[in-house]
GUMIKOL-856605 format. One record per residue (C-alpha): x, y, z negated; residue in three letters. Coordinates in steps of 0.1 Angstrom, whole numbers. Layout:
N
<east=X&north=Y&up=Z&resn=ALA>
...
END
This chain:
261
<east=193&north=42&up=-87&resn=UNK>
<east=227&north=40&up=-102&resn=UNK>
<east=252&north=51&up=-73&resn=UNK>
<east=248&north=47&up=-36&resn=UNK>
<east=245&north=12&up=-24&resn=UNK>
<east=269&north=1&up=8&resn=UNK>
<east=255&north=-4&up=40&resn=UNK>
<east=250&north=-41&up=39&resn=UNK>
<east=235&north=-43&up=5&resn=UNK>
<east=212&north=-14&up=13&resn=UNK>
<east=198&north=-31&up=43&resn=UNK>
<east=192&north=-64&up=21&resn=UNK>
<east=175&north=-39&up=-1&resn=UNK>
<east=152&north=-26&up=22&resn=UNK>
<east=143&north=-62&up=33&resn=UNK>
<east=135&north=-69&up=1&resn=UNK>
<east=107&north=-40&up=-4&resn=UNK>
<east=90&north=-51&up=31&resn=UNK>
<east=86&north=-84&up=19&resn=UNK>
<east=71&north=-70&up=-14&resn=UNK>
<east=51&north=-45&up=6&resn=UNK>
<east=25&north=-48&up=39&resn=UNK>
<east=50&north=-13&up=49&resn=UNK>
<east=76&north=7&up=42&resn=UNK>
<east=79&north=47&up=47&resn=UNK>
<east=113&north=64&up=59&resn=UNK>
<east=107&north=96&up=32&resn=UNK>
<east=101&north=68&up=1&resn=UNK>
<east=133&north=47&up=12&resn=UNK>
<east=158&north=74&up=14&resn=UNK>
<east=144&north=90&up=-21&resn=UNK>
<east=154&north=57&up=-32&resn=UNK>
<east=180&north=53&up=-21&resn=UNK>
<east=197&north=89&up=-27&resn=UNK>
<east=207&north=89&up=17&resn=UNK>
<east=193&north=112&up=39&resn=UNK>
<east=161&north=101&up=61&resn=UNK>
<east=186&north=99&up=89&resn=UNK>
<east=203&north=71&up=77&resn=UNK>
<east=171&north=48&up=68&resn=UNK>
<east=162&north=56&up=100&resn=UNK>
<east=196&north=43&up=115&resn=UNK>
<east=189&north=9&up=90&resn=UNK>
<east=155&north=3&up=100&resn=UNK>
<east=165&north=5&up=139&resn=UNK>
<east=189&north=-17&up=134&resn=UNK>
<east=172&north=-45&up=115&resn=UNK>
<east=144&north=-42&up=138&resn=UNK>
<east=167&north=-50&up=165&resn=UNK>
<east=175&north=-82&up=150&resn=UNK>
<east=142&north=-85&up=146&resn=UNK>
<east=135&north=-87&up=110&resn=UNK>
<east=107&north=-57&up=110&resn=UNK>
<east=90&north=-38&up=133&resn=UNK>
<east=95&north=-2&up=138&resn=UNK>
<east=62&north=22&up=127&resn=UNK>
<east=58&north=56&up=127&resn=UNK>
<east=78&north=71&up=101&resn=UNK>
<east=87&north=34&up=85&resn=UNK>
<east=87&north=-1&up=92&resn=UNK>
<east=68&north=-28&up=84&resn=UNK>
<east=76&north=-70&up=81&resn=UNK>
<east=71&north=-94&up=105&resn=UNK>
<east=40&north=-120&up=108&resn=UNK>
<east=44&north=-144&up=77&resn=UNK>
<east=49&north=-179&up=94&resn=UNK>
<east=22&north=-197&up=70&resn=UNK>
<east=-12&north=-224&up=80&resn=UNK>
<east=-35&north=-205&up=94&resn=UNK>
<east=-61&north=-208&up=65&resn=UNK>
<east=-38&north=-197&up=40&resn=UNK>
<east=-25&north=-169&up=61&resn=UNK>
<east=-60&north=-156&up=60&resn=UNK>
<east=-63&north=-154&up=22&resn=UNK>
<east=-29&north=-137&up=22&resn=UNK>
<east=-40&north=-112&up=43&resn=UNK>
<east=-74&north=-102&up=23&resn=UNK>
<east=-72&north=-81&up=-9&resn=UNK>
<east=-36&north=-66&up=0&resn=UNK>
<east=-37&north=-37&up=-31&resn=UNK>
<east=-52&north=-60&up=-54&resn=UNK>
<east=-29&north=-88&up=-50&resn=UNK>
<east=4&north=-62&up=-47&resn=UNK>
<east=-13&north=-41&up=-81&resn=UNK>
<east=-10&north=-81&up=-97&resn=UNK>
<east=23&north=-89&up=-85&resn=UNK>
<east=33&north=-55&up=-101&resn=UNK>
<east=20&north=-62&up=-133&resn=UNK>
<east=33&north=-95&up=-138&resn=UNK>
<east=73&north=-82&up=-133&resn=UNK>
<east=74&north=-72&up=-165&resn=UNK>
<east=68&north=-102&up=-184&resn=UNK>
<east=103&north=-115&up=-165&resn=UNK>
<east=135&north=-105&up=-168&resn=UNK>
<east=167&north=-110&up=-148&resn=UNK>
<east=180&north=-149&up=-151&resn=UNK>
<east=148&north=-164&up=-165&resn=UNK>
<east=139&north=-200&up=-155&resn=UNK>
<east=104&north=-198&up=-142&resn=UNK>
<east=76&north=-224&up=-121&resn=UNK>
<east=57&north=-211&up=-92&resn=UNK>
<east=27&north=-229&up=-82&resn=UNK>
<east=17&north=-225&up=-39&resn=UNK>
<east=-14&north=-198&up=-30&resn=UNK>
<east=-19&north=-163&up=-17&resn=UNK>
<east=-16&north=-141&up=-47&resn=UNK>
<east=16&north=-163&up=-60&resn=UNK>
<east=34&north=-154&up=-29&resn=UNK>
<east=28&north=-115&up=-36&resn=UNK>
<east=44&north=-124&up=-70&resn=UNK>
<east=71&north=-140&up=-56&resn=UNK>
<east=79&north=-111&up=-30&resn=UNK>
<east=79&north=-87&up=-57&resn=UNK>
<east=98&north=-108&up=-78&resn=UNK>
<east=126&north=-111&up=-53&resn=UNK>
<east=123&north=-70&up=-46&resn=UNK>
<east=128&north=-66&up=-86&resn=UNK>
<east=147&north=-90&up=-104&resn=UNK>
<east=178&north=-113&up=-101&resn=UNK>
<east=194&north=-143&up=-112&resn=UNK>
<east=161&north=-163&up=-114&resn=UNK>
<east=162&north=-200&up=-112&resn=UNK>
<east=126&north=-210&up=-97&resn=UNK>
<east=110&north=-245&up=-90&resn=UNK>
<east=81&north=-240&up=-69&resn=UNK>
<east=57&north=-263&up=-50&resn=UNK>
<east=48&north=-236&up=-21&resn=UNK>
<east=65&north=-235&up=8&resn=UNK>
<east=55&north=-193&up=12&resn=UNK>
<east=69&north=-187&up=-24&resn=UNK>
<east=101&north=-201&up=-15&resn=UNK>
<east=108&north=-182&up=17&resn=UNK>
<east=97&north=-154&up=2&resn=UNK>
<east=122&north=-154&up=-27&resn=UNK>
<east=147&north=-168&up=2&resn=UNK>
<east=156&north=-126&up=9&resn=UNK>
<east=170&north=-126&up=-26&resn=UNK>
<east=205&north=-139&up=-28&resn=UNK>
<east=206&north=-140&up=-61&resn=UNK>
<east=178&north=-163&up=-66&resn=UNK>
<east=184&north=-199&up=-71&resn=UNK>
<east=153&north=-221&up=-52&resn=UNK>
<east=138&north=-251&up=-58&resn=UNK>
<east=115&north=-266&up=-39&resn=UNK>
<east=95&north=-299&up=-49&resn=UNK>
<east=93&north=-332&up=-28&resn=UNK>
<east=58&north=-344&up=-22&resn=UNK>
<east=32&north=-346&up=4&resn=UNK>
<east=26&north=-314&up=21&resn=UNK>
<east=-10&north=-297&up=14&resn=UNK>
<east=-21&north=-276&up=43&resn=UNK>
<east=-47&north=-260&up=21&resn=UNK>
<east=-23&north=-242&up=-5&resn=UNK>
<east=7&north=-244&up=20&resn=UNK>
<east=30&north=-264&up=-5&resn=UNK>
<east=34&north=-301&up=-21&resn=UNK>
<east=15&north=-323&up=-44&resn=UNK>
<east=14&north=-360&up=-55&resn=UNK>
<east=32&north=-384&up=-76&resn=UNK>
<east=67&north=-376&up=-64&resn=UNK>
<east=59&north=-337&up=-67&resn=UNK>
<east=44&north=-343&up=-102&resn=UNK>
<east=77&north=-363&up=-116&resn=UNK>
<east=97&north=-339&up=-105&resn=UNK>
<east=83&north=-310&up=-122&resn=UNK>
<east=83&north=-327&up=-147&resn=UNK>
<east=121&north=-329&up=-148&resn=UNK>
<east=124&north=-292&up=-157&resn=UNK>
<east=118&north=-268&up=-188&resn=UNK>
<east=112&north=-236&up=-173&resn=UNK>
<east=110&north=-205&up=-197&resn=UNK>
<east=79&north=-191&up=-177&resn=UNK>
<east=47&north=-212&up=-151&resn=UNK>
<east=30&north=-184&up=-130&resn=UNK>
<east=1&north=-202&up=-117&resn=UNK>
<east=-35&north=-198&up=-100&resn=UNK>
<east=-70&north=-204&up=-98&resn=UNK>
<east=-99&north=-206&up=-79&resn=UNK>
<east=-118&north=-198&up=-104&resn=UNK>
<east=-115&north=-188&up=-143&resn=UNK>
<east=-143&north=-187&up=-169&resn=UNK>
<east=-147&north=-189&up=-208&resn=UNK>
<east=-134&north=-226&up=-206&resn=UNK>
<east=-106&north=-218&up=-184&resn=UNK>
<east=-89&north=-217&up=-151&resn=UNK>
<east=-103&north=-245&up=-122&resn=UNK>
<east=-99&north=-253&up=-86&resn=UNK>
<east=-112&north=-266&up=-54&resn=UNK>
<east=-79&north=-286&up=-50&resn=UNK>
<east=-77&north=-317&up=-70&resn=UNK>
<east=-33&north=-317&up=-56&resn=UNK>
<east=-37&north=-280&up=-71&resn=UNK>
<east=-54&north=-288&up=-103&resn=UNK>
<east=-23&north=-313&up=-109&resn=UNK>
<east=5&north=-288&up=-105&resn=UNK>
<east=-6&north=-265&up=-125&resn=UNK>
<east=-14&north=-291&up=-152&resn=UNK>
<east=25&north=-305&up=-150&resn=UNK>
<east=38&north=-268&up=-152&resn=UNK>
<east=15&north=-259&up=-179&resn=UNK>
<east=27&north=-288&up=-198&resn=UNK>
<east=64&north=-278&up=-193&resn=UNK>
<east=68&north=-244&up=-191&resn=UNK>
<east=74&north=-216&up=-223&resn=UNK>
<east=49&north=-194&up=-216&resn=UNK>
<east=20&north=-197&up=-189&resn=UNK>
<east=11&north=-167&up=-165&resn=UNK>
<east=-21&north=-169&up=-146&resn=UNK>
<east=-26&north=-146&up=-119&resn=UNK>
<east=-59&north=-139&up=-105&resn=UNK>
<east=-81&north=-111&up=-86&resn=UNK>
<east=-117&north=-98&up=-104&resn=UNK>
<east=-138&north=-118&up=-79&resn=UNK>
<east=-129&north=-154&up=-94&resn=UNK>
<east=-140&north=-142&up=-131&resn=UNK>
<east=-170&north=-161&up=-149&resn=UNK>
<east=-175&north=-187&up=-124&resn=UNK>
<east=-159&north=-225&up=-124&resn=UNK>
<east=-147&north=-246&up=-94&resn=UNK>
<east=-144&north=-284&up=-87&resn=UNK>
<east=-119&north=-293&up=-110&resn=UNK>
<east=-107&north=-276&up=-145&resn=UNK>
<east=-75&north=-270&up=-148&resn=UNK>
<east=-68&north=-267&up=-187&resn=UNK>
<east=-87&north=-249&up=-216&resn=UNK>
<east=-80&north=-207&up=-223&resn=UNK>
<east=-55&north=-215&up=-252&resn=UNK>
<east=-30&north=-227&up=-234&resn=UNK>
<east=-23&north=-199&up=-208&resn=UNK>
<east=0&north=-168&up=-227&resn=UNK>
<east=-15&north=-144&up=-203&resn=UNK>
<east=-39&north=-135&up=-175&resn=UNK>
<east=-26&north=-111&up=-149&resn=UNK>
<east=-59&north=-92&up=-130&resn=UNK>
<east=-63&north=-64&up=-111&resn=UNK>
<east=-100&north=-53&up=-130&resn=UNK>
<east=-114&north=-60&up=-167&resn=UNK>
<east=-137&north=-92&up=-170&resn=UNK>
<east=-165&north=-92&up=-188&resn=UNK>
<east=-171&north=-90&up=-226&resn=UNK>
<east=-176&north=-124&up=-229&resn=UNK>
<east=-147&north=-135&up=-213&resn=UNK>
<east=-128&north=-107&up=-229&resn=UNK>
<east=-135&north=-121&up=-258&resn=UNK>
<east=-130&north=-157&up=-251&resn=UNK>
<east=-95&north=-150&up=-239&resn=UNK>
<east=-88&north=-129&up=-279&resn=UNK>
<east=-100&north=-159&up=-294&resn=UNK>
<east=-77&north=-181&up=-271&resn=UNK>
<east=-52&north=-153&up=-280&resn=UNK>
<east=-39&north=-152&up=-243&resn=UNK>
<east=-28&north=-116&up=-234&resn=UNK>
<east=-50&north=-100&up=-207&resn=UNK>
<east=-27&north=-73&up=-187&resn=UNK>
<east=-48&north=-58&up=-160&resn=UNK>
<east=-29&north=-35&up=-131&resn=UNK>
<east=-32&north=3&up=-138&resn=UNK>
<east=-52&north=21&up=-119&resn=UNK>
<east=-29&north=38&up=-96&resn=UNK>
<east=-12&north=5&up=-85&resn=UNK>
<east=-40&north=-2&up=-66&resn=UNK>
END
């Protein structure tokens, strides 16, 4: 890290990691941030007083994310998997890009990481978890879609969501599934399944983000064929077949390294 950040930003900093990460060690911070331990410890005891973490042994982690129930649940399952994705997809973005979130579990890991990583991103998003969640970032312009709220993806949808997305030209869509196959991304949620189609439809490049377990199977509703996504994000290889299918779509399959996992 290129000098020693002032108090203030540091502490914005370290915000920014927790929300990226289920916890945060006191050892790993102050390597970071070239302090002593003593001095992370005097940051985390002081944000914790203002209650924006809780203390742990030898680090801190973040507080309950305020989301419906059902989706709080997915959040919460497949922690390394989703972080390893939300690792993976940082590098396809860079600092002031334009960019369309759509509203699910492994999004908001995207968005978290995002907001640790990069800055001066402008994002339109349907979620109400991506949002908050990019919210620690200063530097990050949000926009959040009108519509009627969804309780099963905890965002938007409709015809006032969909006209407004399509107001935008976004450079990047990072979107999800329920499922993906050789024909392409679908999901349970007919709202869903028409987000994703307006971003798709305006958006540069596409970005799907999914974990291993939705690979070769199809849900309610497809979403849009393999050739028009620019790349799958994954935490595991698929299978040949669908290998395959996504060289022939020529989408770029990036899958987490092992060690990010």
């Amino acid at each position: 890290m290129a000098g020693i950040l002032r108090k203030g930003d540091r502490q914005q900093a370290i915000l920014a990691e927790l929300h990226a990460s289920p916890s945060i060690r006191i050892s790993e911070l102050a390597q970071r941030f070239d302090v002593v331990t003593e001095t992370i410890r005097r940051d985390l005891d002081e944000l914790g007083r203002q209650g924006l973490l809780s203390r742990t042994y030898g680090g801190a982690a973040g507080p309950p994310l305020d989301l419906e129930p059902s989706l709080d649940d997915r959040y919460r399952t497949k922690v390394d998997q989703r972080s390893a994705i939300a690792r993976t997809v940082t590098p396809l973005l860079r600092d002031g890009d334009t960019l369309m979130i759509d509203a699910g579990a492994t999004t908001i890991y995207v968005a978290r990481r995002l907001a640790a990583e990069l800055k001066g991103l402008t994002v339109i998003t349907t979620s109400f978890g991506v949002a908050s969640a990019l919210a620690v970032n200063p530097t990050i312009r949000v926009i959040v879609c009108p519509g009627d709220f969804d309780v099963r993806d905890g965002g938007v949808g409709g015809p006032d969501t969909l006209a407004y997305l399509r107001r935008f030209n976004p450079a990047h869509a990072i979107i999800g599934a329920s499922k993906v196959d050789v024909n392409g991304p679908s999901d349970e949620n007919s709202i869903s399944a028409w987000n994703k189609r307006a971003m798709i439809e305006r958006a540069g490049s596409v970005i799907l983000v999914v974990d291993h377990s939705k690979f070769g199977q199809e849900a309610l509703e497809h979403v849009c064929a393999l050739d028009e996504l620019d790349y799958l994000v994954t935490d595991a290889r698929p299978s040949a077949t669908l290998v395959s299918a996504l060289e022939n779509a020529d989408v770029e399959l990036r899958v987490a390294k092992a060690q990010d996992t």
